[in-house]
C-alpha positions in Angstrom: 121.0 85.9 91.1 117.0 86.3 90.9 116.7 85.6 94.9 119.1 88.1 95.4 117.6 90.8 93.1 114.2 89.3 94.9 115.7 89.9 98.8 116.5 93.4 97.6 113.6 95.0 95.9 111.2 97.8 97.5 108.7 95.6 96.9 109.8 92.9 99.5 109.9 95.8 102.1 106.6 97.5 101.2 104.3 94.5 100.3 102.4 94.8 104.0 101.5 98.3 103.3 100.7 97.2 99.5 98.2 95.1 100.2 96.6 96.6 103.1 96.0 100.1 101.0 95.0 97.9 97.9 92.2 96.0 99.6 90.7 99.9 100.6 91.7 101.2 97.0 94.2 104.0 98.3 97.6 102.3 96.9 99.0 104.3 94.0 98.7 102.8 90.9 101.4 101.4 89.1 101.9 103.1 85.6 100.1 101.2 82.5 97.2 100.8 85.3 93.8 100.0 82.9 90.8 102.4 83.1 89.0 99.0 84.5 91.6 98.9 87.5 91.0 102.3 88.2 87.1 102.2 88.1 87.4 99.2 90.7 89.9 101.1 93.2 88.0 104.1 93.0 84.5 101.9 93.9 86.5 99.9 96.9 87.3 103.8 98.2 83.6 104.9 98.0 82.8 101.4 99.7 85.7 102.0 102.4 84.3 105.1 102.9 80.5 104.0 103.4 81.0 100.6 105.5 83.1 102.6 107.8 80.4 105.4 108.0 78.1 102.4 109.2 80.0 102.3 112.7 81.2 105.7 112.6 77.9 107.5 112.3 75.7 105.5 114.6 78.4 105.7 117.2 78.3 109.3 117.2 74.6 109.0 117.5 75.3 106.9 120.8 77.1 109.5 121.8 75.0 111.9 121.8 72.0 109.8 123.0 73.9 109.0 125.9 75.9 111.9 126.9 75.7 112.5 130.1 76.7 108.5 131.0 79.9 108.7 131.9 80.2 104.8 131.2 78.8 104.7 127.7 80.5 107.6 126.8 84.2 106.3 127.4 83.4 102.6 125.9 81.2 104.0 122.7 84.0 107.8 122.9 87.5 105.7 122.4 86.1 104.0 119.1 84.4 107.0 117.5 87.8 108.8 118.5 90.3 106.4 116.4 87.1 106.1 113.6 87.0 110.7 113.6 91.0 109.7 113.1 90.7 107.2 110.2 88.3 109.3 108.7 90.0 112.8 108.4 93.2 110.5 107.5 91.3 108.5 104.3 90.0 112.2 103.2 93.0 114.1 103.5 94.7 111.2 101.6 92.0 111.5 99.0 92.6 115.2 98.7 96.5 115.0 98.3 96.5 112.2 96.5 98.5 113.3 93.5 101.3 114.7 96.3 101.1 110.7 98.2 101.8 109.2 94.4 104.2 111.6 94.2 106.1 110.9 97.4 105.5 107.2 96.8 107.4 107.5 93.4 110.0 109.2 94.7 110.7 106.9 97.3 110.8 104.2 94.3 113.3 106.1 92.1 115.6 106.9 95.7 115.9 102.9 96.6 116.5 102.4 92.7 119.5 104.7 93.2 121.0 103.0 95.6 121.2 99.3 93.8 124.6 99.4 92.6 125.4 100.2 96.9 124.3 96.5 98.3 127.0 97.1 100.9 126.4 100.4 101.8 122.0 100.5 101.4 122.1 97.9 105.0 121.4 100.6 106.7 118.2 101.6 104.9 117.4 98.0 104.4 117.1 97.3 108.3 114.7 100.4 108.2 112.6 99.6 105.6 112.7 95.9 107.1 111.7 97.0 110.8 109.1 99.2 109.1 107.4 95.6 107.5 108.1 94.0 110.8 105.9 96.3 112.9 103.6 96.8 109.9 102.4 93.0 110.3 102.9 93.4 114.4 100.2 96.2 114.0 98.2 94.6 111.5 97.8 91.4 114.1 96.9 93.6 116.8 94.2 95.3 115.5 92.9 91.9 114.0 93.3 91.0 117.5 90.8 93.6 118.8 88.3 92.8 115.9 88.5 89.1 117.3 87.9 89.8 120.5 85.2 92.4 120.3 83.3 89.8 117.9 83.8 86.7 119.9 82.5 88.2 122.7 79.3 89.3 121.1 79.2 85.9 119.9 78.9 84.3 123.4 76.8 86.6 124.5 74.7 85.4 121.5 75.3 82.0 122.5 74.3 82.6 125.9 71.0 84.3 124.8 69.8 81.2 122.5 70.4 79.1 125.5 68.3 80.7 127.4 64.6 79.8 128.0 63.6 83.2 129.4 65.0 85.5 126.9 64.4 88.6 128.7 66.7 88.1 131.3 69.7 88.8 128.9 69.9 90.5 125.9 72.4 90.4 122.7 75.5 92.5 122.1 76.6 93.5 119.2 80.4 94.2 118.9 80.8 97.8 119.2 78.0 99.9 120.9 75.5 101.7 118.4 72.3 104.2 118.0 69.9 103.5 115.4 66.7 104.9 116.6 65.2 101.7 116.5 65.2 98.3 118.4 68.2 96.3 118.4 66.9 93.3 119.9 64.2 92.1 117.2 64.8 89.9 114.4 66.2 90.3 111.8 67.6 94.1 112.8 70.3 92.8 115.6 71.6 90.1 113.0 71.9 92.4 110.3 73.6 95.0 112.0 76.0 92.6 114.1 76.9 91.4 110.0 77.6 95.2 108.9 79.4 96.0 111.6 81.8 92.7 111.2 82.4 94.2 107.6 82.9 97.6 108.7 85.2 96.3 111.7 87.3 94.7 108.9 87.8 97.7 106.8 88.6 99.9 109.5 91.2 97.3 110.7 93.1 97.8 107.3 92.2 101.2 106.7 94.2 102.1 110.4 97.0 99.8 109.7 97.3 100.6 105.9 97.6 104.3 105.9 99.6 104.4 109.7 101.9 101.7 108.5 102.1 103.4 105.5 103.1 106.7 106.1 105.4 105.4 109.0 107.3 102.9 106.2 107.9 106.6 104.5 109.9 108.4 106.9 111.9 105.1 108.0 112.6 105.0 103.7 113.9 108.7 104.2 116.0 108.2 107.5 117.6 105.0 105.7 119.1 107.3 102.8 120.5 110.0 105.4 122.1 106.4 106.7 123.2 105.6 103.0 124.8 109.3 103.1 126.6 108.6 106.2 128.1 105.2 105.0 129.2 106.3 101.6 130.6 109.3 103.5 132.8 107.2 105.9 133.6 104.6 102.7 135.3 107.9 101.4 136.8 109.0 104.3 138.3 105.2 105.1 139.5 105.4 101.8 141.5 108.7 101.4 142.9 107.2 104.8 144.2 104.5 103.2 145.6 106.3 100.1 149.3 106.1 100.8 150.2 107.5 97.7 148.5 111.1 98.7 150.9 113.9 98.9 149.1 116.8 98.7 145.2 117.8 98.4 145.6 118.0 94.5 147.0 114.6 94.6 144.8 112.9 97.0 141.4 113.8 95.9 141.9 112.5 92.5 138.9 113.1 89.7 137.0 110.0 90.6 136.9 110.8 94.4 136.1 114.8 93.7 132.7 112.8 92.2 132.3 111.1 95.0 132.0 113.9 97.3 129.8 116.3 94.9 127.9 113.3 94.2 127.2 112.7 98.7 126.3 116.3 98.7 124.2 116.8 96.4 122.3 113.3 97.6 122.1 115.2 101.0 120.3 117.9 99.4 118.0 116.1 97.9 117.2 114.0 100.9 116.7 117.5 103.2 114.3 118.4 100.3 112.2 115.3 100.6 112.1 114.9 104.2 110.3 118.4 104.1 108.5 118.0 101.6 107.0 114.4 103.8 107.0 116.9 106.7 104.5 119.2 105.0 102.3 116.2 103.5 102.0 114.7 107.1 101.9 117.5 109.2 98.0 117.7 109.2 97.7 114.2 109.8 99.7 113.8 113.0 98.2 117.1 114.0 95.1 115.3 114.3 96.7 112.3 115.4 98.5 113.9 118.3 95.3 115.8 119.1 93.4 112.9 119.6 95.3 110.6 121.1 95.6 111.7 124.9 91.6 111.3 124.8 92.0 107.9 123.3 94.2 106.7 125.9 92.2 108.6 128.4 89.0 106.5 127.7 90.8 103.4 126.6 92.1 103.3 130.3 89.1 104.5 131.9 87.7 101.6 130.6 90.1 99.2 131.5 89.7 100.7 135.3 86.1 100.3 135.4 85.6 97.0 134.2 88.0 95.5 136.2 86.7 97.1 139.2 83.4 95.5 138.0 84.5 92.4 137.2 84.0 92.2 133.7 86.6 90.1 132.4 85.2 89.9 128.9 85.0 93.9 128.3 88.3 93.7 130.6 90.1 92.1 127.6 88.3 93.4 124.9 89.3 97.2 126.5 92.5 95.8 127.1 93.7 94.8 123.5 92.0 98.2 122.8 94.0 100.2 124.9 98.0 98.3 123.8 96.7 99.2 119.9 96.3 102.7 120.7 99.7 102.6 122.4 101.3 101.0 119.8 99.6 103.1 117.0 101.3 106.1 118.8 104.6 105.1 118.6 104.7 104.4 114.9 104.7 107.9 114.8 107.1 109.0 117.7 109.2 106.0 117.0 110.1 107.0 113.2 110.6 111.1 114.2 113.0 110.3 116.9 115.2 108.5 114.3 115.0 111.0 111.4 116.2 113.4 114.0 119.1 111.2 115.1 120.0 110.1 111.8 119.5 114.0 109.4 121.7 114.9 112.4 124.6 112.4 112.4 125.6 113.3 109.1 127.3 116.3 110.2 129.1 114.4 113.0 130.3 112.0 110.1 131.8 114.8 108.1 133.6 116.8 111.4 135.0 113.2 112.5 135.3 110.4 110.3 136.2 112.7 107.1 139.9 114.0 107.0 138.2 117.1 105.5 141.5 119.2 106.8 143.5 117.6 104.3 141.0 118.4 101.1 141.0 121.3 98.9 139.7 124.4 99.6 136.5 124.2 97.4 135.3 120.8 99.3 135.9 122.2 102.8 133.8 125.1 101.9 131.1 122.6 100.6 131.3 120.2 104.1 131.1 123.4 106.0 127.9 124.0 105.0 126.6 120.8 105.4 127.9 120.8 109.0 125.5 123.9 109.4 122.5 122.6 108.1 122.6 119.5 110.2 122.7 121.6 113.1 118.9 121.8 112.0 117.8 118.2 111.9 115.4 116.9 110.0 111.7 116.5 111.5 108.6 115.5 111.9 105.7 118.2 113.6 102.4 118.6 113.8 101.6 121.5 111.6 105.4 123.4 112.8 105.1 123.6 116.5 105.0 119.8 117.8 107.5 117.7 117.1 107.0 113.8 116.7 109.7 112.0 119.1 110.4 109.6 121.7 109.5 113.0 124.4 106.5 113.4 122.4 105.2 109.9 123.2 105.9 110.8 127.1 104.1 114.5 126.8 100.9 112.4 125.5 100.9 110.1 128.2 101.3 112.5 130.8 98.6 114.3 129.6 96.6 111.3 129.8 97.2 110.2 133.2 96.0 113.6 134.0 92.5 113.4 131.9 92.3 109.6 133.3 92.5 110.8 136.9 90.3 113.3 136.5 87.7 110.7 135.2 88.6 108.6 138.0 87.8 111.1 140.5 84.1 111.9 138.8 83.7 108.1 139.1 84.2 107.3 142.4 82.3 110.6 143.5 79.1 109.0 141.2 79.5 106.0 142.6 79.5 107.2 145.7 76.3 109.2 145.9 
């Protein structure tokens, strides 16, 4: 009995995001939180906040040191672009926090109405499961990158000790910084490659935490429009089977009348939630959608030019780069394109699967209406005017590939002259 109630809990679903948004302090806390929990989130958000300032800042510096390098500016330009993102994203959350709480309880109290529906909740169960699935996935790729950008430093490191003559190579540090001051010395380079490996970490779960996050959402609110849609063609298989129906009096009987005020009134309440997720997010994947095309621009640049150069260590290190960025991007496409298919299918449901011809007048008038307002799915835009799909994903790339051969072009004219 325990492992069943276990298996179906929220908590089994959501426990990636949990503990990814905990270790930054961003997860809402639970009520009957102590003051001393509290303190200790806030202080791991300030501390986010600052060890991710600690790559973000001195990469913008490099940036601007080094603007007219074409090189330096795509390598140093595709990190400070996904650390701008993170940023904005961690503050905004900050700033709506009581509306995130909000959403998060209400996501809570909509699975807890569903627990008496085991049969029926599958469909929001494979959701909320594929939402943990490539909440992990994510989580491993990004680690990935942070493996791959370290390790290579420390060879590089490595290499340097070996060496006799030490100024015929010189150090890396993971990701490519500006202090003002030299790098190289002792003990400046080894404290900065360990503040960057800190920083490296809490950017790793601050992306996947609050991406996942907020992806895990809008899977949760396309899984009740699938709840709808089942207990909707439960009722209609059953006034099918109700061979003792004479009449529309008869047939819907008190208990099944319930039924169907009780699915409509659970589709209103799910259209009011997915907007209300529409407006918290819209900002986010504004920015998000904004900056993605350059990130994938630069990513890919990168991947170009150090293959061409034979760099096989930045080749990989870019490389690992560039598939997160895809991937990031389509845990937002991926979860619009199914709110859109499934808000919509609900009014399919009713015109086909639901002998609503045969019901009384009252409840044909009610379906009617709720065959018109899926005519306007459900979405997700960026702030009204873009809306996040499977196109969408396409659209950025496109736009991409045209900023990527553009950069390609300047290239091979530099290189030429």
């Amino acid at each position: 009995m325990s492992t069943k109630k276990i298996a179906s809990s929220i908590d089994s679903f959501l426990w990636p995001n949990r503990y990814t948004l905990e270790f930054l302090g961003f997860w809402p806390p639970e009520p009957g939180t102590s003051s001393i929990s509290k303190y200790f989130a806030a202080f791991r958000i300030v501390f986010s906040i600052l060890a991710i300032g600690f790559l973000f800042v001195p990469e913008i510096m490099m940036v601007v040191v080094f603007w007219g390098d074409i090189t330096v500016l795509t390598g140093v330009g595709c990190v400070s672009t996904t650390l701008a993102q993170l940023n904005f994203k961690m503050l905004y959350v900050l700033a709506r926090r009581r509306r995130f709480c909000r959403a998060y309880r209400k996501t809570r109290e909509l699975w807890s109405m569903t627990d008496h529906e085991s049969e029926l909740r599958k469909g929001l169960e494979k959701l909320a499961g594929q939402a943990k699935k490539y909440s992990i996935a994510f989580f491993f790729t990004c680690f990935c990158n942070n493996i791959s950008f370290t390790t290579l430093s420390v060879v590089v490191w490595l290499n340097y000790n070996a060496q006799e003559n030490k100024s015929l190579l010189e150090r890396r540090l993971p990701f490519d910084v500006w202090f003002g001051f030299d790098l190289q010395r002792t003990p400046n380079f080894e404290l900065v490659f360990v503040g960057q490996s800190i920083s490296a970490i809490f950017c790793c779960f601050g992306i996947v935490g609050l991406d996942t996050a907020m992806m895990a959402l809008i899977l949760h609110v396309c899984g009740h429009f699938r709840v709808i849609g089942a207990r909707l063609r439960a009722i209609g298989q059953g006034m099918h089977n109700d061979v003792q129906s004479k009449n529309s009096v008869e047939y819907l009987h008190t208990s099944r009348k319930l039924a169907i005020w009780q699915c409509i009134q659970y589709h209103q309440q799910m259209i009011k939630f997915a907007e209300e997720v529409r407006s918290l997010l819209s900002p986010i994947i504004f920015v998000q959608l904004l900056t993605s095309g350059l990130e994938i621009c630069l990513s890919g640049y990168a991947v170009i030019v150090n293959s061409d150069a034979g760099n096989y260590g930045d080749l990989v290190k870019c490389t690992g780069y560039f598939l997160s960025v895809f991937i990031q991007l389509i845990i937002w496409c991926w979860p619009g394109q199914i709110l859109i298919q499934d808000s919509s299918e609900i009014g399919r449901i009713v015109l086909h699967d639901l002998p609503w011809w045969d019901m009384a007048t009252e409840q044909q008038r009610q379906f009617v209406f709720v065959i018109f307002r899926t005519q306007k799915e459900c979405q997700i835009t960026a702030l009204g005017f873009q809306v996040m799909s499977m196109s969408k994903l396409t659209d950025v790339f496109n736009t991409a590939g045209s900023y990527l051969a553009l950069l390609r072009r300047v290239y091979e004219k530099e290189t030429e002259e």
